[in-house]
Backbone and ligand atoms as CSV (ligand in chain L), in Angstrom:
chain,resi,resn,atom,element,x,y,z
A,1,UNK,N,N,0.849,-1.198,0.000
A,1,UNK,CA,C,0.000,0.000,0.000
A,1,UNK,C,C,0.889,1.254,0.000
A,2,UNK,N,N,0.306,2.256,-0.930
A,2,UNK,CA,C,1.757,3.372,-1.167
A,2,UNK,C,C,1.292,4.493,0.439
A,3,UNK,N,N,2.000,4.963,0.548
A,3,UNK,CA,C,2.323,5.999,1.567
A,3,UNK,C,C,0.944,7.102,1.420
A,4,UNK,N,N,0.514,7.308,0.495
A,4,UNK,CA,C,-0.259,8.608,0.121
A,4,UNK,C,C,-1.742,7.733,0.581
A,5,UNK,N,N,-1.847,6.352,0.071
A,5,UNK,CA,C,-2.763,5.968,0.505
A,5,UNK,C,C,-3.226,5.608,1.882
A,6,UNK,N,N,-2.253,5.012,2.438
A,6,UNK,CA,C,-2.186,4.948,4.027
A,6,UNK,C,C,-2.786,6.092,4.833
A,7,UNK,N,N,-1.963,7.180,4.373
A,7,UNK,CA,C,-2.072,8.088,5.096
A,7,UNK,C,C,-3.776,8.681,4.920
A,8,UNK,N,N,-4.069,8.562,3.676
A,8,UNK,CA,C,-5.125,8.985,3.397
A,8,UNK,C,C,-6.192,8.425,3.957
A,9,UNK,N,N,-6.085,6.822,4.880
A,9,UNK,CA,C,-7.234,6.004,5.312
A,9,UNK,C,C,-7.267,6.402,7.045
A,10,UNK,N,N,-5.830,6.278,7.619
A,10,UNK,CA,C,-5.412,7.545,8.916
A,10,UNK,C,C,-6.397,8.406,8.645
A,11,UNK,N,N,-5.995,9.542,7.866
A,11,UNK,CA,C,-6.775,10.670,7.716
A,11,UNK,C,C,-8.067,10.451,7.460
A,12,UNK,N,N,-8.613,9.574,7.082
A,12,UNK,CA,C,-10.034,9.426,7.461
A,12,UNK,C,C,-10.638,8.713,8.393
A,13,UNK,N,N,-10.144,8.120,9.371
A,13,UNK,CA,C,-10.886,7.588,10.819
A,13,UNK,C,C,-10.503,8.651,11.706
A,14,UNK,N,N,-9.216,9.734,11.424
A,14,UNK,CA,C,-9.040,10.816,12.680
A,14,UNK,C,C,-10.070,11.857,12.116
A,15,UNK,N,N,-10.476,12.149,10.641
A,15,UNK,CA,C,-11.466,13.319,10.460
A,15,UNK,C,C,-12.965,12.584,10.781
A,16,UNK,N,N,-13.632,11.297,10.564
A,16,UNK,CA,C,-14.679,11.117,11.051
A,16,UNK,C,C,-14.752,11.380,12.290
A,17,UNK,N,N,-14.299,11.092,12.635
A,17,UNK,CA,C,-13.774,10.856,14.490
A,17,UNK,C,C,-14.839,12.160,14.761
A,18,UNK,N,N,-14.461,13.056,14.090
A,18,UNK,CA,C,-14.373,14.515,14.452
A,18,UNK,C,C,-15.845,14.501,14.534
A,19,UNK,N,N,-16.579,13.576,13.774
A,19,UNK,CA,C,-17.922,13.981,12.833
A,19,UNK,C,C,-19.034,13.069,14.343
A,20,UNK,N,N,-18.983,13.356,15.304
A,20,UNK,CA,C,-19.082,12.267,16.182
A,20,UNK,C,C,-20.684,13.189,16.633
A,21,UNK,N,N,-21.434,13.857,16.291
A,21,UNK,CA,C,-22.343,14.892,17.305
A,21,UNK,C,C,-23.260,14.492,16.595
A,22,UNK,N,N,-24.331,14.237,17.670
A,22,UNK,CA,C,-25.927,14.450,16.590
A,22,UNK,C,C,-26.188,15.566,15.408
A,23,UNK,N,N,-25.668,16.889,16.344
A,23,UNK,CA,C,-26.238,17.687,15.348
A,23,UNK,C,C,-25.999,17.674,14.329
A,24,UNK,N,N,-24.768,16.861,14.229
A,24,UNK,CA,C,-24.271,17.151,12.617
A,24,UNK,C,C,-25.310,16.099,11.779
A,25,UNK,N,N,-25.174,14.785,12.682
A,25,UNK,CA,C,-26.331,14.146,11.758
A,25,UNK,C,C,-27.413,14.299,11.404
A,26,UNK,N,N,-28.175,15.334,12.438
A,26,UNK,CA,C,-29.769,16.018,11.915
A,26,UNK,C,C,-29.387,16.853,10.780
A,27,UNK,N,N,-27.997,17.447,11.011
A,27,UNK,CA,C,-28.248,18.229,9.830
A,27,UNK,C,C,-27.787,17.720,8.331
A,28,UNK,N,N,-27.057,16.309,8.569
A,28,UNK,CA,C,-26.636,15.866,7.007
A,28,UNK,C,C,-27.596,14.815,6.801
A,29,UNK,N,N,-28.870,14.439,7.513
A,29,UNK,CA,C,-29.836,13.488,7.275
A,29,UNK,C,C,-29.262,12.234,7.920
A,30,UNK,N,N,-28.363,11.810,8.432
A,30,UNK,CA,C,-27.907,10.714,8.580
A,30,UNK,C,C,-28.706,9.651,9.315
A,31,UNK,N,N,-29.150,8.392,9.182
A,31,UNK,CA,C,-29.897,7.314,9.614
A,31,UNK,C,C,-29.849,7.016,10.634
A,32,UNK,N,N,-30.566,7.021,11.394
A,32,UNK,CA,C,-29.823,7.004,12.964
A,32,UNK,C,C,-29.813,5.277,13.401
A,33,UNK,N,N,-30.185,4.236,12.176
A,33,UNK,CA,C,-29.925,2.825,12.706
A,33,UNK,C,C,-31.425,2.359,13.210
A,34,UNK,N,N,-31.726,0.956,13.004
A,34,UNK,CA,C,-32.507,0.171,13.537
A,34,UNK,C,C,-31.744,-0.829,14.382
A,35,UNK,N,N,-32.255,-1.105,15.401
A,35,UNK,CA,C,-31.606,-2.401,15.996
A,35,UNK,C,C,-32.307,-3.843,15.256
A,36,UNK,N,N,-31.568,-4.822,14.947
A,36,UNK,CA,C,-31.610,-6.268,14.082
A,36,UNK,C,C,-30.868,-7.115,15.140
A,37,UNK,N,N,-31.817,-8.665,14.738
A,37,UNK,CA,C,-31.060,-9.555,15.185
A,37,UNK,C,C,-30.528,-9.727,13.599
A,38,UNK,N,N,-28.724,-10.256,14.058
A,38,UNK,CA,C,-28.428,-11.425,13.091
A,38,UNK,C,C,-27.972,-12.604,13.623
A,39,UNK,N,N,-27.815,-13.452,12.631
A,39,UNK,CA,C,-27.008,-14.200,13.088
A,39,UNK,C,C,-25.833,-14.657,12.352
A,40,UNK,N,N,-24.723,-14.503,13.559
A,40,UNK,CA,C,-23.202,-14.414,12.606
A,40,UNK,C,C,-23.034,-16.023,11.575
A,41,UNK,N,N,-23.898,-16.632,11.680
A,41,UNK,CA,C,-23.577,-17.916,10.916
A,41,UNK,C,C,-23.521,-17.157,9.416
A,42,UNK,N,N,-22.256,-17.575,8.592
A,42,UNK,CA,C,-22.662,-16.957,7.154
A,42,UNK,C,C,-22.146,-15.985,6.612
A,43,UNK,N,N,-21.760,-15.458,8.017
A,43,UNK,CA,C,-20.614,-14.233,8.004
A,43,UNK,C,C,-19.411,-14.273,7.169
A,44,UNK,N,N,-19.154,-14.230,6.136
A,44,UNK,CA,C,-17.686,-13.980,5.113
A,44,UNK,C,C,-16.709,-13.119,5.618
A,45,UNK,N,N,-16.036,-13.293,6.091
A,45,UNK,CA,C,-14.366,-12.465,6.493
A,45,UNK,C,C,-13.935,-12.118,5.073
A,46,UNK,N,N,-13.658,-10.646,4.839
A,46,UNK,CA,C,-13.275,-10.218,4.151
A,46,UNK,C,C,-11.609,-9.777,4.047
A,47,UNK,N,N,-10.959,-10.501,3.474
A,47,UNK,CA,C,-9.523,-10.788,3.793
A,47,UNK,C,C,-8.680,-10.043,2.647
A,48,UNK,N,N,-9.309,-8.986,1.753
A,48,UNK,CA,C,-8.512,-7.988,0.889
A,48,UNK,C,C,-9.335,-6.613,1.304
A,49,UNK,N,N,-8.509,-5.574,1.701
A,49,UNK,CA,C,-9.195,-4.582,1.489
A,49,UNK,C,C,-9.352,-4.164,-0.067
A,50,UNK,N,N,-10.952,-3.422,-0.173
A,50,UNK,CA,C,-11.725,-2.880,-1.259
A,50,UNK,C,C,-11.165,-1.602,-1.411
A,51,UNK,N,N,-11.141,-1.316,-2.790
A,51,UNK,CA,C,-10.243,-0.035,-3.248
A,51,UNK,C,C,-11.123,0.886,-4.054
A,52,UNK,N,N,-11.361,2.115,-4.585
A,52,UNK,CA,C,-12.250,2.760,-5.163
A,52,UNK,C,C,-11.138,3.822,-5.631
A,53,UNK,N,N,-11.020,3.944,-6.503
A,53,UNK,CA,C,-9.336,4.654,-7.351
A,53,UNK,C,C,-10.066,6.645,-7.513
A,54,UNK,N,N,-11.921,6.359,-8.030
A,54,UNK,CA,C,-11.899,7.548,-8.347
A,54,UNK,C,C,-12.167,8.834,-6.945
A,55,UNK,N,N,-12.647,8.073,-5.885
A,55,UNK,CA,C,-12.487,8.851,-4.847
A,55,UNK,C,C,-11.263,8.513,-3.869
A,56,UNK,N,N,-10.441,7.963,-4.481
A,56,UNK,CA,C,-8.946,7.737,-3.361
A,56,UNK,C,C,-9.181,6.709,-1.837
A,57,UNK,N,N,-10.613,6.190,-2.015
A,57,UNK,CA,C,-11.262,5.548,-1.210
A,57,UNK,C,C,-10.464,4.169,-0.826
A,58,UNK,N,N,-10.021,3.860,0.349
A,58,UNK,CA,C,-10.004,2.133,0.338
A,58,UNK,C,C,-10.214,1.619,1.651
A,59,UNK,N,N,-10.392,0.369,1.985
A,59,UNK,CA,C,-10.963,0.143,3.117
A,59,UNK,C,C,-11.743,-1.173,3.711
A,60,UNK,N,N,-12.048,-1.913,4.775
A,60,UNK,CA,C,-12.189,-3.236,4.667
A,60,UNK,C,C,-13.135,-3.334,5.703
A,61,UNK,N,N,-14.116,-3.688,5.285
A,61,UNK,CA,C,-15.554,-4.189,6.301
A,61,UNK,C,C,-15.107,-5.862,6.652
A,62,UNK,N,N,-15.389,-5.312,8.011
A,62,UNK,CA,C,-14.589,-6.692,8.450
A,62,UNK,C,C,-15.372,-8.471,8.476
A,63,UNK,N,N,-17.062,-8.071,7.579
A,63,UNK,CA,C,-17.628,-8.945,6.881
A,63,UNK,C,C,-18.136,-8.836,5.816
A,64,UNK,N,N,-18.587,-9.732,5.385
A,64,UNK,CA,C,-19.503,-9.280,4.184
A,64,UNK,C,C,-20.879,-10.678,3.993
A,65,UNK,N,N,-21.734,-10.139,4.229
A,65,UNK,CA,C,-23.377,-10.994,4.364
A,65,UNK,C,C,-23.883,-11.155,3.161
A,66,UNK,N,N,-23.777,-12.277,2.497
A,66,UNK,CA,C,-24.944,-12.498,1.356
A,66,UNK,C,C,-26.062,-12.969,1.374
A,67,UNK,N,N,-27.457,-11.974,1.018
A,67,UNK,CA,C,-28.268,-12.224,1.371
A,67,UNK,C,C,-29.358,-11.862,0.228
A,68,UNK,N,N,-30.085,-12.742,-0.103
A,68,UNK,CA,C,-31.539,-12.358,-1.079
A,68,UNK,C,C,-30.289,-12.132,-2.725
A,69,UNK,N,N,-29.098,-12.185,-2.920
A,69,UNK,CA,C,-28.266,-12.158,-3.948
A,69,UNK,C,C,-27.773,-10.965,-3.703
A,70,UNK,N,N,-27.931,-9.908,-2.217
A,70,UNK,CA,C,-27.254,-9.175,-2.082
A,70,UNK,C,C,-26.137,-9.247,-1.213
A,71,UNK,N,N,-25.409,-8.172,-1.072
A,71,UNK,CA,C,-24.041,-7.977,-0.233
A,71,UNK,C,C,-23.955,-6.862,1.484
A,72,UNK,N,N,-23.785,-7.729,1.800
A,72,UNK,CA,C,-24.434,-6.389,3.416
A,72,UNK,C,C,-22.875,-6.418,4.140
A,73,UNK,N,N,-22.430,-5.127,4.403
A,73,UNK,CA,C,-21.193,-4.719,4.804
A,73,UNK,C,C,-21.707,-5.010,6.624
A,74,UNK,N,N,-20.194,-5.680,7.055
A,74,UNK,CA,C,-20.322,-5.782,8.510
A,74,UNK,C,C,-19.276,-5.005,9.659
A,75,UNK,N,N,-19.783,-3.974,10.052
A,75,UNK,CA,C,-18.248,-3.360,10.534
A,75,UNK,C,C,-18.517,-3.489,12.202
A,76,UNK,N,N,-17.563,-4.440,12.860
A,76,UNK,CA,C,-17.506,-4.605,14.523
A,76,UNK,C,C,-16.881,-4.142,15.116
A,77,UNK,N,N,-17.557,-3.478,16.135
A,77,UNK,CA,C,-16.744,-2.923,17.338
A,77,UNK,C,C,-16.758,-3.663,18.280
A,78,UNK,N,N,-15.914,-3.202,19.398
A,78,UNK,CA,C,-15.778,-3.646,20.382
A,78,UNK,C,C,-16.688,-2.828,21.376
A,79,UNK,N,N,-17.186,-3.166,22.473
A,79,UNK,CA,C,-17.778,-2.788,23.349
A,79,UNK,C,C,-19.290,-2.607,23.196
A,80,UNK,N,N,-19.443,-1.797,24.558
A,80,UNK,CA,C,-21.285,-1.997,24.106
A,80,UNK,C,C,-21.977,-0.830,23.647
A,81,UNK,N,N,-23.506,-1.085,22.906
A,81,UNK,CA,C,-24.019,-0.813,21.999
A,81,UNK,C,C,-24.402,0.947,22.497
A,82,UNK,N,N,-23.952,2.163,21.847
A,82,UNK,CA,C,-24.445,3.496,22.683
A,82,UNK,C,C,-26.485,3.316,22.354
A,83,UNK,N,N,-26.512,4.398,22.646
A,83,UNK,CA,C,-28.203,4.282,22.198
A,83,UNK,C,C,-28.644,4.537,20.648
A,84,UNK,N,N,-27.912,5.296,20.011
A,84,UNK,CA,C,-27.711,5.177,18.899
A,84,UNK,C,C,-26.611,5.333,18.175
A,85,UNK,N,N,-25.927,4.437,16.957
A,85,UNK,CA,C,-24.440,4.146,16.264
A,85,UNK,C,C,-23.826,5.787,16.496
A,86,UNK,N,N,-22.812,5.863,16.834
A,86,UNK,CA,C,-21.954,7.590,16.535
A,86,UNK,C,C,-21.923,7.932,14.923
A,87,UNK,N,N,-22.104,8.862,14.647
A,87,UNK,CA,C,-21.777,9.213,13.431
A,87,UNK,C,C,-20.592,9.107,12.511
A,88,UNK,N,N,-19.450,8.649,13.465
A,88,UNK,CA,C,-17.843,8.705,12.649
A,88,UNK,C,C,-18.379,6.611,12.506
A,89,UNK,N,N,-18.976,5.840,13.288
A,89,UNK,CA,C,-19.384,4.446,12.676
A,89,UNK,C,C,-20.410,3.952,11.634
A,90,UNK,N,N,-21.425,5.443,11.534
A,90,UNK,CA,C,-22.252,5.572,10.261
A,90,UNK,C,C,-21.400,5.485,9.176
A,91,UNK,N,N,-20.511,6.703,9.159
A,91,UNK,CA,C,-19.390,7.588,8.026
A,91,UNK,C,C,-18.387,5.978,7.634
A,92,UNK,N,N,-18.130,5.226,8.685
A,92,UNK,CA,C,-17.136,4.435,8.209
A,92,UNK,C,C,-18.089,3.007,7.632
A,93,UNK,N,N,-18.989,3.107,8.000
A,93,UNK,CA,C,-19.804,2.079,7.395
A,93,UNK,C,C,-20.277,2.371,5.711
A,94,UNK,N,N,-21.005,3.676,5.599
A,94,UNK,CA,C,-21.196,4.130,4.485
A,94,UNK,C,C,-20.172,3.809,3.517
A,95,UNK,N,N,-18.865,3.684,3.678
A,95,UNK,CA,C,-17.781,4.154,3.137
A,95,UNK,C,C,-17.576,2.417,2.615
A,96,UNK,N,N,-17.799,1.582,3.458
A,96,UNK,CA,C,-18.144,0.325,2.684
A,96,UNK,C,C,-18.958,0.390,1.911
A,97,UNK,N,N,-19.541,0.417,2.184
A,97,UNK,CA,C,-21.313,0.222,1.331
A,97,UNK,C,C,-20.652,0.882,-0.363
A,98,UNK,N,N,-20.413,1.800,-0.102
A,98,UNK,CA,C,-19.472,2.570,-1.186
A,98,UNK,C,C,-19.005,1.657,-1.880
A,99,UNK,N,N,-17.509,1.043,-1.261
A,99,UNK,CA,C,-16.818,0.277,-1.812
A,99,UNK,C,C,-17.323,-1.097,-2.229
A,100,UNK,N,N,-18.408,-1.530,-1.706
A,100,UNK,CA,C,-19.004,-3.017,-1.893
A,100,UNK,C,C,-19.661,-2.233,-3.121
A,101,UNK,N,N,-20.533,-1.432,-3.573
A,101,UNK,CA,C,-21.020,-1.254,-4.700
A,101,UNK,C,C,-20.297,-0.895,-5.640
A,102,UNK,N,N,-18.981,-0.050,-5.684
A,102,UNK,CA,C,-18.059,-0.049,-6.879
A,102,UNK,C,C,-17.352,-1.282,-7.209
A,103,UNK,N,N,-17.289,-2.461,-5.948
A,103,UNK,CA,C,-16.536,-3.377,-6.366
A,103,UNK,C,C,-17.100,-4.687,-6.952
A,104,UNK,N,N,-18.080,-4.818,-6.279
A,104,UNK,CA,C,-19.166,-5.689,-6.954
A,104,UNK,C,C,-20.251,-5.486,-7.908
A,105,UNK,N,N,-20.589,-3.985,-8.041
A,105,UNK,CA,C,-21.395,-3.249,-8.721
A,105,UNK,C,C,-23.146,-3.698,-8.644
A,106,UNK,N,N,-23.049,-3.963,-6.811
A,106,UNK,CA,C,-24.017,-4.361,-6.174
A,106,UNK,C,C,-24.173,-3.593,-5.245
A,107,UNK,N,N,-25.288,-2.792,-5.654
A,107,UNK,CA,C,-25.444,-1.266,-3.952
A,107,UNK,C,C,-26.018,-2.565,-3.013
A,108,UNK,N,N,-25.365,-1.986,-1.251
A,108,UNK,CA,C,-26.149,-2.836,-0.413
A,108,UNK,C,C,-27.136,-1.889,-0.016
A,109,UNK,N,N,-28.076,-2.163,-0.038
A,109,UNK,CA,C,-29.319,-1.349,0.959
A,109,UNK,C,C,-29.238,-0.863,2.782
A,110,UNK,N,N,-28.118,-1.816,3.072
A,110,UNK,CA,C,-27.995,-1.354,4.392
A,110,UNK,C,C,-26.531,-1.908,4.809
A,111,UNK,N,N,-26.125,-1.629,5.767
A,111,UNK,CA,C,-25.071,-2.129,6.325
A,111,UNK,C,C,-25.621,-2.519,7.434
A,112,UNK,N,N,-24.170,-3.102,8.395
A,112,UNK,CA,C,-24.855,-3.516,9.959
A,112,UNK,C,C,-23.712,-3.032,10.651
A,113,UNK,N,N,-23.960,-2.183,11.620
A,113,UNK,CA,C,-22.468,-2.226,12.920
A,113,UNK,C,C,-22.954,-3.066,14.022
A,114,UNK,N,N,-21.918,-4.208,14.102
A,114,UNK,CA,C,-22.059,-4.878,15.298
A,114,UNK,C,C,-21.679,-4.544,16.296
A,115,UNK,N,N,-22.161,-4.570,17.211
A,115,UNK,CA,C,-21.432,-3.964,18.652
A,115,UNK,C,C,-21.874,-5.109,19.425
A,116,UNK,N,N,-21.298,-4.846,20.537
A,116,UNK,CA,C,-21.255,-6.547,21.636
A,116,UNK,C,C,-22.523,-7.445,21.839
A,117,UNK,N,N,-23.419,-5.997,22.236
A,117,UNK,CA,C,-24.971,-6.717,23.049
A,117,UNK,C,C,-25.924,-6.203,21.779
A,118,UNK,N,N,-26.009,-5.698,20.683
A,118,UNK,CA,C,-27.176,-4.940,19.971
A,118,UNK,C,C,-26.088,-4.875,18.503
A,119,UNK,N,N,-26.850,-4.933,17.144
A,119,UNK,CA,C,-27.064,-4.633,16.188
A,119,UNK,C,C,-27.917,-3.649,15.613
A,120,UNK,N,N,-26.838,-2.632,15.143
A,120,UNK,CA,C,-27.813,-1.942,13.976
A,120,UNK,C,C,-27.623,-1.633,12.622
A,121,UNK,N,N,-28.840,-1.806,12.006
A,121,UNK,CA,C,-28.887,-2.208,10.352
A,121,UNK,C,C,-28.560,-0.404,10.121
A,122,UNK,N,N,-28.091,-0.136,9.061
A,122,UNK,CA,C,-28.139,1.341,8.902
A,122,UNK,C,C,-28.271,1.578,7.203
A,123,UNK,N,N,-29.535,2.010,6.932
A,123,UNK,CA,C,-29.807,1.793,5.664
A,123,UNK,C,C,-28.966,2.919,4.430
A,124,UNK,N,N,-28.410,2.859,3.416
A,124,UNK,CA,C,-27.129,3.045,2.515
A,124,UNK,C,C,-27.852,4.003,1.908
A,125,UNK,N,N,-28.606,4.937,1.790
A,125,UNK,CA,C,-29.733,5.681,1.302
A,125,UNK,C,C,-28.626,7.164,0.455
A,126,UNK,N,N,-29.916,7.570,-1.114
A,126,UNK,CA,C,-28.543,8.362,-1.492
A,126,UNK,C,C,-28.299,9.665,-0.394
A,127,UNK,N,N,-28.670,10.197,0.386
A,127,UNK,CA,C,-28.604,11.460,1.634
A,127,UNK,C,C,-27.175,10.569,1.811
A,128,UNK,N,N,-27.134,9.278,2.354
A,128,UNK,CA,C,-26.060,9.192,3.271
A,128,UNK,C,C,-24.751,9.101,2.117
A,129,UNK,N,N,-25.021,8.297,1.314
A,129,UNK,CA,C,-23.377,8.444,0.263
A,129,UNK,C,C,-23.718,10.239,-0.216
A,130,UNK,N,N,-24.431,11.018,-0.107
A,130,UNK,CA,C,-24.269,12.255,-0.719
A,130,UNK,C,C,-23.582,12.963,0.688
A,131,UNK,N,N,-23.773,12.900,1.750
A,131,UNK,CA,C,-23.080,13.232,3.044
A,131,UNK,C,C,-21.660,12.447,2.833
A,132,UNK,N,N,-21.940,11.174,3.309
A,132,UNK,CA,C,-20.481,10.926,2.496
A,132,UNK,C,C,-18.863,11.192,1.365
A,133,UNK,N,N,-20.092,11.504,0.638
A,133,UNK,CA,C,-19.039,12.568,-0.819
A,133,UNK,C,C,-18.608,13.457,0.033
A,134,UNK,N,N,-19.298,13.976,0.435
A,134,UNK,CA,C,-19.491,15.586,0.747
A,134,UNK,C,C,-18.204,15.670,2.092
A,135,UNK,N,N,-18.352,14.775,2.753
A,135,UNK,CA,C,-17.263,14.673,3.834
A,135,UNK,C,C,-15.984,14.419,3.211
A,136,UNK,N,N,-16.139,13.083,2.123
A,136,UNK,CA,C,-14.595,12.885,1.406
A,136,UNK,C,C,-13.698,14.544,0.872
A,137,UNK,N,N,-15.165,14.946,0.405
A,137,UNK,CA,C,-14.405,15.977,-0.333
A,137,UNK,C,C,-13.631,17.398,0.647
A,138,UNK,N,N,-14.481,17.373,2.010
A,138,UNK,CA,C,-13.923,18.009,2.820
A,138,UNK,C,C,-12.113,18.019,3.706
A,139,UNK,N,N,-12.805,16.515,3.864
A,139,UNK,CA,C,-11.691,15.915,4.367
A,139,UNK,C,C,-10.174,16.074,3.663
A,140,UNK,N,N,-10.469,16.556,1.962
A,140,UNK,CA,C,-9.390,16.480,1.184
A,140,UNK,C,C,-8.646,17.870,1.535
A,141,UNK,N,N,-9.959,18.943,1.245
A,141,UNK,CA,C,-9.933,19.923,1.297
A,141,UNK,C,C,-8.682,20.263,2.673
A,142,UNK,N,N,-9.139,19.756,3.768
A,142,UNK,CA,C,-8.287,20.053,5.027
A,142,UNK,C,C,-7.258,19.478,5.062
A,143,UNK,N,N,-6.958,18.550,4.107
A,143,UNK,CA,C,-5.424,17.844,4.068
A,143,UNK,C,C,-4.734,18.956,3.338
A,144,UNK,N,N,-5.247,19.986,2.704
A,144,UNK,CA,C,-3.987,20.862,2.163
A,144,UNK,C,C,-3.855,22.125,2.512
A,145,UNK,N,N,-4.441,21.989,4.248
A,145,UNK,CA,C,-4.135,23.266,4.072
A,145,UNK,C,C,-3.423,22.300,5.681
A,146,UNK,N,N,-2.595,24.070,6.014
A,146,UNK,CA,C,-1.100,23.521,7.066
A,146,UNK,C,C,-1.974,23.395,8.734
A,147,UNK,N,N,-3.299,23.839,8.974
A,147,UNK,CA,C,-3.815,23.455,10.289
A,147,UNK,C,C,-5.328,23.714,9.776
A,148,UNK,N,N,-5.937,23.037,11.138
A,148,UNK,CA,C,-7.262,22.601,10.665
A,148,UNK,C,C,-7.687,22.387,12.583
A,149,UNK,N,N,-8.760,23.410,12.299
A,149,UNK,CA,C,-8.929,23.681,14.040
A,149,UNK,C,C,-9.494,22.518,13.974
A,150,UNK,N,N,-9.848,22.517,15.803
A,150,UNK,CA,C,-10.660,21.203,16.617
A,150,UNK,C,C,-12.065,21.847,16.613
A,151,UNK,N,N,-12.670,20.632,16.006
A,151,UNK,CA,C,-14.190,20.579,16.234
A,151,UNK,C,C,-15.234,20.590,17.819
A,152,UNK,N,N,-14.211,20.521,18.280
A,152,UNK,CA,C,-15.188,20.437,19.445
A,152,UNK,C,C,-14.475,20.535,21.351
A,153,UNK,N,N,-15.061,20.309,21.960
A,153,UNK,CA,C,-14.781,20.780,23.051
A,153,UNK,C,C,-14.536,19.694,24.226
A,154,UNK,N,N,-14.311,18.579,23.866
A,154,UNK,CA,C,-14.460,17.099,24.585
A,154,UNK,C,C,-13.569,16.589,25.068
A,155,UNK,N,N,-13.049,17.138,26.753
A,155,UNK,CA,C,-11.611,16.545,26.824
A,155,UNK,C,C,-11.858,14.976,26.708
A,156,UNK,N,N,-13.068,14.521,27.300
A,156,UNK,CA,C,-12.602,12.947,27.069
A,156,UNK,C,C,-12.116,12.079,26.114
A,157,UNK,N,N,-12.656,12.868,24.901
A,157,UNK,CA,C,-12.290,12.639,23.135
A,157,UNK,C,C,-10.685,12.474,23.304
A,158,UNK,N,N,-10.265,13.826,23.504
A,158,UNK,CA,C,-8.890,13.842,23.337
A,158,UNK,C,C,-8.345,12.817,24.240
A,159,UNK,N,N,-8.282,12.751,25.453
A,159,UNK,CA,C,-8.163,11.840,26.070
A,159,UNK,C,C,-7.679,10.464,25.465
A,160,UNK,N,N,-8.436,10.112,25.002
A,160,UNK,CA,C,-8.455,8.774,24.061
A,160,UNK,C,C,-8.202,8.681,22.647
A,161,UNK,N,N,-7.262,9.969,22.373
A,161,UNK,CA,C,-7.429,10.058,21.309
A,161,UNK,C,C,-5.593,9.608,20.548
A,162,UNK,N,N,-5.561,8.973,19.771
A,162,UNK,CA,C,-4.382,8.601,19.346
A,162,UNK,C,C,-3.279,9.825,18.858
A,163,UNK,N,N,-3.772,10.540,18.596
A,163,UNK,CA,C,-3.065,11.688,18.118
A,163,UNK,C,C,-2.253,12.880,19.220
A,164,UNK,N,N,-3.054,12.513,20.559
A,164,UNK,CA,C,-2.810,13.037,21.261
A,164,UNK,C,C,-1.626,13.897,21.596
A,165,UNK,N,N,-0.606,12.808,21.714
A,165,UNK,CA,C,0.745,13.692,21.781
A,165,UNK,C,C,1.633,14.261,20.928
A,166,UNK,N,N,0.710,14.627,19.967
A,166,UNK,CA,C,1.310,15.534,18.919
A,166,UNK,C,C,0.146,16.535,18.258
A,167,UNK,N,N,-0.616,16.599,19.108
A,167,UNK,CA,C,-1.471,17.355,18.386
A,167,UNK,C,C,-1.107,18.631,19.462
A,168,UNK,N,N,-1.508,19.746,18.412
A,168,UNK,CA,C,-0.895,21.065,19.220
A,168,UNK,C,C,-2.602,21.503,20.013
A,169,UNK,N,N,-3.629,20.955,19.775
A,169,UNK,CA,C,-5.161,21.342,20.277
A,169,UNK,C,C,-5.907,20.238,21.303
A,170,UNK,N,N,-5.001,19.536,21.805
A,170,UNK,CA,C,-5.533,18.397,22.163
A,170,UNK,C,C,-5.782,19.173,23.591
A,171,UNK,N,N,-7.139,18.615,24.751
A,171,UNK,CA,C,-7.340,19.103,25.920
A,171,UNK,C,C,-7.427,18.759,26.911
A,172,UNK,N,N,-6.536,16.950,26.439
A,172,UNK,CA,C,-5.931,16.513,27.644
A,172,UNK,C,C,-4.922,16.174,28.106
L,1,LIG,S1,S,-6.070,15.305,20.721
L,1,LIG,FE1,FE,-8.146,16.125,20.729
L,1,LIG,S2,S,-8.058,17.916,19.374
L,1,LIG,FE2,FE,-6.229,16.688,18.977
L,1,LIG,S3,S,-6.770,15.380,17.249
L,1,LIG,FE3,FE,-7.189,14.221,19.124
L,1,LIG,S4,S,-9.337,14.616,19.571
L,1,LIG,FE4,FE,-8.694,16.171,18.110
């Protein structure tokens, strides 16, 4: 994987990260999730990450569900379920869904984030890949320029945040 790309997949779990507030999702439409049972029998491990060349996109849902002749992206976390998915696990789910339809040239209708105790289906709708674009293209935007304030006000964020000891805005 070349350097530009790496960096570029970094740079997009530390800028979703950012994207973590309701409000932002009332205001980009974002799905706020149904809870689903599944069941992991059937589950495909997806063992190449998916690449998308014209948005610089790449990235690996850590299942993939075939179902009815479709493809349902599975992205797991660890821990337990908030009350509804965060918006930077919408953004990184979408971003499959993305890549499962350029690569198979099969849109999924929904994805699923698993979390420990609860599932939620989160339906692939065009609002959310048009929020999506719309973030890629931001996200680019702030890679060229030399600083890029903090979104928000959350020492606990920073706290936990990998970047921490090198970030000149961090507030913990
Ligand atoms: S330390 Fe805080 S401000 Fe800096 S990148 Fe992490 S979350 Fe953002």
């Amino acid at each position: 994987m070349t350097t530009p790309i790496l960096a570029f997949i970094l740079l997009l779990f530390a800028f979703i990260f950012f994207f973590q507030s309701n409000r932002q999702r009332k205001s980009a439409g974002l799905p706020g999730g149904r809870v689903v049972y599944t069941d992991t029998h059937g589950w495909g491990k997806v063992e190449k990450p998916l690449f998308y060349a014209a948005l610089d996109l790449t990235g690996k849902p850590d299942y993939l569900i075939e179902k009815n002749g479709q493809l349902i992206p599975v992205e797991v976390k660890s821990g337990r379920a908030p009350e509804a998915p965060y918006d930077s696990h919408i953004f990184q789910l979408a971003s499959y869904c993305l890549l499962v339809e350029k690569t198979y040239a099969k849109r999924p209708p929904y994805g699923i984030i698993h979390y420990e105790n609860r599932d939620f289906a989160i339906d692939y709708t065009q609002e959310l890949e048009t929020a999506l674009i719309e973030l890629l293209a931001d996200m680019k935007e702030d890679d060229l320029k030399r600083e890029v304030p903090r979104s928000h006000e959350q020492v606990a964020r920073c706290k936990r945040c990998g970047y921490r000891d090198v970030c000149d805005q961090s507030l913990a």
